[in-house]
C-alpha positions as CSV (number, residue, x, y, z in Angstrom):
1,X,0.0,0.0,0.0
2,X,2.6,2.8,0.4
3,X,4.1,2.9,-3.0
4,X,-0.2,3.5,-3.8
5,X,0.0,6.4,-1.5
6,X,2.9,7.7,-2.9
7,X,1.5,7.9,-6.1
8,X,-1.4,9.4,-4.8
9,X,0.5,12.2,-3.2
10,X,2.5,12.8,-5.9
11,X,-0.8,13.5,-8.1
12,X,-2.4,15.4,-5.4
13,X,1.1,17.4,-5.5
14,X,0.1,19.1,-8.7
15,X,-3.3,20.0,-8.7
16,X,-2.8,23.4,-9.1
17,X,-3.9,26.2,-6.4
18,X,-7.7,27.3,-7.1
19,X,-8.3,24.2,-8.5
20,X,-10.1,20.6,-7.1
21,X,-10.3,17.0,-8.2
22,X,-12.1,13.9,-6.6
23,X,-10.7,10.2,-5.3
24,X,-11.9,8.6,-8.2
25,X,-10.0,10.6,-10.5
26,X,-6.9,10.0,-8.9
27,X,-7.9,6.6,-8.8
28,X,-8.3,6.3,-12.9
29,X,-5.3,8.3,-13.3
30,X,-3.3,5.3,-11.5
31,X,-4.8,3.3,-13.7
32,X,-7.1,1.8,-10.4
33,X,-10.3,2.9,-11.1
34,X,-12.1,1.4,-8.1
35,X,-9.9,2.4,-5.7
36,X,-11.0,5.9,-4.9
37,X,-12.0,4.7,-1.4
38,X,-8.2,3.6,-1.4
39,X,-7.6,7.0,-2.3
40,X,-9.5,8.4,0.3
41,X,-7.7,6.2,2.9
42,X,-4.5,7.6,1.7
43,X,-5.7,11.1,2.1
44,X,-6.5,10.4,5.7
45,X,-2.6,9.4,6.2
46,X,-1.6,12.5,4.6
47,X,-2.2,14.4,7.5
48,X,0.1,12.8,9.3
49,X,3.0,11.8,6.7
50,X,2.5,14.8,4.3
51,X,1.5,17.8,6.0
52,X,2.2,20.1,3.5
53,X,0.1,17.9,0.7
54,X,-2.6,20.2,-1.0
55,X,-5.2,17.8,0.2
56,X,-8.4,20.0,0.9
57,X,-8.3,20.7,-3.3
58,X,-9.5,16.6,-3.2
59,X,-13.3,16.6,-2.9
60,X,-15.7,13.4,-3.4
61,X,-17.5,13.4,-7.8
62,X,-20.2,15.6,-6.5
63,X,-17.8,18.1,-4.9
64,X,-18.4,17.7,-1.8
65,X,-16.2,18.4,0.9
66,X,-16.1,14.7,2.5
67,X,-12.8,14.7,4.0
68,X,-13.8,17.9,5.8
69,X,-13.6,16.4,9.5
70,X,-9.8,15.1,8.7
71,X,-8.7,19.0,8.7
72,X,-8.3,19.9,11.9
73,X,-6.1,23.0,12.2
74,X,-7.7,24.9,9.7
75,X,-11.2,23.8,8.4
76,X,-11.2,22.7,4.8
77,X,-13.7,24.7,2.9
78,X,-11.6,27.8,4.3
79,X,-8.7,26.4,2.6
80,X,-10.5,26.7,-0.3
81,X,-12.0,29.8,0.2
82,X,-8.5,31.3,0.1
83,X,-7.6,30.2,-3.2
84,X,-10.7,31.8,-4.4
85,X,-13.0,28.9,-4.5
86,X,-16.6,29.4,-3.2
87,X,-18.1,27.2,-1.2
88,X,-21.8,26.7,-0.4
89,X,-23.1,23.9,1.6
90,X,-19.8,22.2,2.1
91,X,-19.9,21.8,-1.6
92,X,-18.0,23.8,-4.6
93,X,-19.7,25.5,-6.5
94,X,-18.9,25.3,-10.4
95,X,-17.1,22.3,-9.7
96,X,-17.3,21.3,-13.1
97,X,-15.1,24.9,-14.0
98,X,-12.9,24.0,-11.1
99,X,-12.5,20.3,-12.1
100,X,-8.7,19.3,-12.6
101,X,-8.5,16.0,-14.7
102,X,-4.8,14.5,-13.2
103,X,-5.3,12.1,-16.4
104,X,-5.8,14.9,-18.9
105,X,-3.2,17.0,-17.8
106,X,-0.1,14.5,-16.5
């Protein structure tokens, strides 16, 4: 499983700032494409072995800030708030804009 995560942070390394992708897409883009609970996982350890990791720009297919309860010293949707993306109802809004495809663009 670590080399997975490692791959998964390295992906989540380059979404660029302002900008959001989902589990699942960073799940196809490993070439796992029904892993994005895997990928989830992983983002939950990246609190702890990646601290620095963009992971608030990683949102569930809807947009829908579901890893909001794993950011605990500074809330999530504020995170994204300071790059500029709005949030309403723990969800971004035009998420399709926002959308960064990691299999499109790596």
């Amino acid at each position: 499983m670590p080399d997975f995560y490692e791959r998964v942070y390295e992906i989540v390394a380059l979404i660029p700032y302002g900008r959001v992708t989902t589990y699942g897409a960073i799940a196809k883009c490993l070439g796992a494409a029904r892993s994005s609970r895997l990928v989830g996982i992983a983002m939950n350890h990246s609190h702890l072995t990646h601290p620095h990791l963009p992971a608030h720009r990683v949102v569930n297919r809807n947009g829908l800030l579901t890893g909001k309860h794993h950011f605990t010293s500074a809330p999530m949707a504020e995170l994204l708030e300071a790059e500029g993306v709005v949030i309403v109802g723990d969800c971004v809004v035009d998420f399709d804009r926002l959308f960064w495809d990691p299999k499109e663009h790596l």
